[in-house]
C-alpha positions in Angstrom: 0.0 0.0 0.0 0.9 3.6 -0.4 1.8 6.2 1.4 -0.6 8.3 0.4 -3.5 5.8 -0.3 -2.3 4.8 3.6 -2.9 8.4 4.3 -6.7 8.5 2.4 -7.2 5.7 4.6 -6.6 7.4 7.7 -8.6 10.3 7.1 -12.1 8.4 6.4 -11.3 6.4 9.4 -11.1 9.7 11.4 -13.7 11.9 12.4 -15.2 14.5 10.0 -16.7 17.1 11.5 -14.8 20.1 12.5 -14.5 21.8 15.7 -14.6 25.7 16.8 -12.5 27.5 19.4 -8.7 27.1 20.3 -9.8 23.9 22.4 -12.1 22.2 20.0 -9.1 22.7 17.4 -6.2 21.1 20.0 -8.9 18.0 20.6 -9.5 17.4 16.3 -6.0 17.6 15.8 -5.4 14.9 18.8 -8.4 12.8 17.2 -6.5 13.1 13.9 -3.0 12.0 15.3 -2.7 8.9 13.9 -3.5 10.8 10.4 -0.4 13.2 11.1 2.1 10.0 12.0 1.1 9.0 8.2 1.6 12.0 7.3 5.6 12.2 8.7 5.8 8.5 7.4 5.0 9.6 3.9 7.5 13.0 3.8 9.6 10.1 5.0 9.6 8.1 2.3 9.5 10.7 -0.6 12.3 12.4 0.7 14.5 9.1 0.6 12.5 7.4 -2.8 14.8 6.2 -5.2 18.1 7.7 -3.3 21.5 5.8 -3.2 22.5 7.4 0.0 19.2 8.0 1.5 20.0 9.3 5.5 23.5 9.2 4.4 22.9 12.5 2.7 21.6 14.1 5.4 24.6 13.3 7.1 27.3 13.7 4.6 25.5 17.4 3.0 26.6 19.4 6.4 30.2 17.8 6.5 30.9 18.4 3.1 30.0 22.4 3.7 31.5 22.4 6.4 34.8 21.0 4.8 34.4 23.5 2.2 33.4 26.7 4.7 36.5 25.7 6.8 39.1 25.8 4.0 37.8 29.2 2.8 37.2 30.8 6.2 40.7 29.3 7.7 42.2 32.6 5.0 39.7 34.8 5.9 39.4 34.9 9.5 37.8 31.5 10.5 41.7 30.7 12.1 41.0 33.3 15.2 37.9 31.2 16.0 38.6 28.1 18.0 37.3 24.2 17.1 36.0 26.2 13.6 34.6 23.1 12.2 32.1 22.6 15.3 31.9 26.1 15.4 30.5 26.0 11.6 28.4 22.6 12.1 26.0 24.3 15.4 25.2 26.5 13.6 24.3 24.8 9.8 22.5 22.3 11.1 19.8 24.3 12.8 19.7 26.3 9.9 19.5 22.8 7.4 16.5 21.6 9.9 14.8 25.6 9.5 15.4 25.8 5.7 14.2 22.9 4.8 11.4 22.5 6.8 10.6 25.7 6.0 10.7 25.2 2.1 8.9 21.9 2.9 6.1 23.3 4.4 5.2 26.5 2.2 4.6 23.8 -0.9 2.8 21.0 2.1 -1.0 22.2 0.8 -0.3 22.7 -2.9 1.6 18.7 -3.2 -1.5 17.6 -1.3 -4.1 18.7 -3.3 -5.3 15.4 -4.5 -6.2 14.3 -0.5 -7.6 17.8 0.2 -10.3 18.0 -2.2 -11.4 14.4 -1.4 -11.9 14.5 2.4 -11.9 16.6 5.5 -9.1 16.9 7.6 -7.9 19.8 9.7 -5.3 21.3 6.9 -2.7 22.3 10.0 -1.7 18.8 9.9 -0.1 19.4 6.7 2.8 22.1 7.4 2.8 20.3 10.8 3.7 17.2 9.1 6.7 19.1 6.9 7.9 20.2 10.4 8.1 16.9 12.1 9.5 15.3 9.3 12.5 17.3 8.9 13.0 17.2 12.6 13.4 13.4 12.5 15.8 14.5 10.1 17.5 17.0 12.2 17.8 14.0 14.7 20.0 12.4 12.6 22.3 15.2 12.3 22.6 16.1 16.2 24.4 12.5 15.9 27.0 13.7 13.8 27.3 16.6 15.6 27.6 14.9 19.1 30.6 13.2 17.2 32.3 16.2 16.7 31.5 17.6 19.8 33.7 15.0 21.6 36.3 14.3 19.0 36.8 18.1 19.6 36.9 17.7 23.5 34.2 19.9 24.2 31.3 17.3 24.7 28.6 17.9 26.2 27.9 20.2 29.5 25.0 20.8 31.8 23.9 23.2 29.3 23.0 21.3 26.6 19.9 20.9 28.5 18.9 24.4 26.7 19.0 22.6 23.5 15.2 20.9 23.8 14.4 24.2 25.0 15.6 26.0 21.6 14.4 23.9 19.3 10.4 23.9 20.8 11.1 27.9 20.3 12.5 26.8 16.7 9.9 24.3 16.2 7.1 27.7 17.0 8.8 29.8 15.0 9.4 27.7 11.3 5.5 26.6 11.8 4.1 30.0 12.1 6.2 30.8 9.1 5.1 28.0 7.4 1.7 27.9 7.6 1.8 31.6 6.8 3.6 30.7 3.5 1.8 28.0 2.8 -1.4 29.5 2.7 -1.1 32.4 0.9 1.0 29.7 -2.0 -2.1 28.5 -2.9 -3.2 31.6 -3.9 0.0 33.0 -5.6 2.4 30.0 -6.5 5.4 32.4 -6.9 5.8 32.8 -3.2 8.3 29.8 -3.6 10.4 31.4 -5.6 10.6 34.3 -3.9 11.2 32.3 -0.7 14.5 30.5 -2.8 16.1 34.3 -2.9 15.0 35.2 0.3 16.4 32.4 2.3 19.7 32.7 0.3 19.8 36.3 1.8 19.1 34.9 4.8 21.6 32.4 5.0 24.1 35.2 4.7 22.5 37.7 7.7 22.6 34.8 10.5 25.5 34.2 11.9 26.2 30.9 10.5 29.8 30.8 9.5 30.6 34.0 11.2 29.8 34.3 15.5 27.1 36.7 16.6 29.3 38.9 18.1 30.6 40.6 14.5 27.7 42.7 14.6 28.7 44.3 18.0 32.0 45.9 16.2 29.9 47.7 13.8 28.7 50.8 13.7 25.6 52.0 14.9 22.9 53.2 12.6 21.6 56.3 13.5 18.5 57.6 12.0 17.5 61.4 13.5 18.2 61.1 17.3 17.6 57.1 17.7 21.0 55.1 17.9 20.3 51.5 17.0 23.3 48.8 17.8 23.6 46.5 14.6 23.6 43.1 16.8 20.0 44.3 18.5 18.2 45.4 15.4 19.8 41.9 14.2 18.0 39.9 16.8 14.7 42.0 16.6 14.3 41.6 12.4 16.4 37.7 12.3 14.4 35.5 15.2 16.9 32.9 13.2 20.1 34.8 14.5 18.7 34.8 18.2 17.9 30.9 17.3 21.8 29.8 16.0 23.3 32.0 19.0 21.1 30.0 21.4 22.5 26.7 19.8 25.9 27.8 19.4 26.4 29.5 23.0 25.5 26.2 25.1 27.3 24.3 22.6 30.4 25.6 21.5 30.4 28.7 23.5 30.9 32.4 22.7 34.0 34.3 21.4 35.3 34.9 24.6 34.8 31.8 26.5 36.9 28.4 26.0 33.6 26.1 26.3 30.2 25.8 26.3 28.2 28.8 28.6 25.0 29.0 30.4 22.0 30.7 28.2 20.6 34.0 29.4 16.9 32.9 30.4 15.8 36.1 29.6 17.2 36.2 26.1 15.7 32.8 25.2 12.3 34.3 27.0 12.1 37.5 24.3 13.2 35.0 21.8 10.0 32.7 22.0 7.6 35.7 22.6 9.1 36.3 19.3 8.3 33.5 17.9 4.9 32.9 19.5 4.0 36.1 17.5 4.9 35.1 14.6 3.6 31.7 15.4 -0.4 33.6 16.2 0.1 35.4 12.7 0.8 32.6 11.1 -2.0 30.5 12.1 -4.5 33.2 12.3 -3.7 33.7 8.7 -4.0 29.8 7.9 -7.4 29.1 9.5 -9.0 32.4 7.5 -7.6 31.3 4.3 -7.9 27.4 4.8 -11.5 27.1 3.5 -11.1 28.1 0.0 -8.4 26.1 -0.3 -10.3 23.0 -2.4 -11.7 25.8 -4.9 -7.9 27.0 -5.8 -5.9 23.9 -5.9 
């Protein structure tokens, strides 16, 4: 059988009718969690259909950048930062598990379009799905990266126990976007490609294969009588910069510290208010928009 005729079959065996209120919408998405475990399944296996390497890629892609980021960035500064190649690696992978689920789930309602107009099912499940699955795949990484983390000598330190932490706020913050993006893709199908530049830009702005900390040597922007630092207007616009530091401080560390450090609470706290936000305006967005999704697809 299928993986998506095991995923029709799911839906008629779960309930149809919809429910109203936050509440009623927590319970019909519980009701429908066997549906959503099909869902991940099928991601699963389309991601890895027909594939040589299959979760060897997943594993190989962020040591072969990293290879390639470390040779370039040994001549251009990356010698001054300590343990570069776990530097580099905390901070991709988070970024591999954001991009792609991100990606993932902005195309999650138009590559089901064949399920949605034959039965009812709450459509949240779909960029829900795109999240989980890529953070099974993420799993797979952190296990390359615990490797280097202790081939390195730096291991792992009482506050690694931030790291669930960060990734529910990561988790909040990728689904609002994508369910935001999805949504408004089935009405204007070049949201995708806009999303391809974008996320290239975006790549570049969060400190990835450079530490947080750059942005405090720059100048401030002054516009009239308001002086803005450049690494605080960083974290307010790029939720994905506050995201990677988190990773990378109880990690790896900062710039001036020879291990892993302690995360500020309050930091992570304005991080996930953040990210809730964006999280409320993405869903809001989905639910109006959801029911005329059969007519344009």
């Amino acid at each position: 059988m299928s993986a998506d005729t095991e995923m029709y079959e799911s839906s008629k065996n779960a309930p149809t009718a919809g429910s109203s209120g936050v509440l009623g919408r927590v319970r019909e998405l519980y009701e429908y969690r066997y549906l959503l475990q099909n869902l991940v399944v099928r991601d699963l296996k389309v991601r890895y259909k027909n594939s040589f390497l299959g979760v060897v890629w997943s594993l190989l892609n962020p040591l072969l950048l990293m290879v390639v980021f470390s040779l370039v960035f040994s001549r251009f500064g990356g010698a001054e930062i300590r343990q570069y190649s776990v530097f580099f690696l905390v901070g991709l992978m988070p970024w591999n598990f954001f991009s792609g689920a991100l990606l993932t789930g902005t195309t999650s309602i138009t590559n089901s379009s064949g399920i949605i107009k034959k039965v009812y099912f709450p459509r949240e499940l779909l960029p829900l799905s795109a999240i989980l699955s890529n953070l099974v795949n993420f799993g797979f990484t952190l296990i390359v990266l615990l490797i280097f983390l202790y081939g390195s000598g730096i291991g792992l330190t009482i506050h690694a126990l931030w790291v669930p932490v960060i990734i529910v706020i990561q988790i909040v913050f990728t689904l609002g976007l994508a369910m935001f993006l999805g949504a408004i893709n089935v009405f204007y199908r070049d949201v995708l490609m806009i999303l391809d530049v974008v996320m290239l830009a975006w790549f570049f702005l969060t400190p990835i294969m450079y530490p947080f900390e750059l942005f405090n040597s720059m100048s401030p922007l002054v516009i009239g009588d308001l002086v803005l630092e450049p690494a605080r207007v960083m974290r307010w616009l790029n939720p994905m910069a506050s995201i990677i530091d988190g990773y990378r401080t109880v990690l790896w560390g900062n710039m001036t510290s020879e291990g892993p450090v302690s995360m500020d609470a309050l930091f992570l706290l304005r991080t996930f208010v953040t990210s809730l936000i964006v999280f409320v305006v993405g869903y809001v967005t989905f639910m109006r928009l959801h029911g005329k999704f059969g007519e344009k697809l």
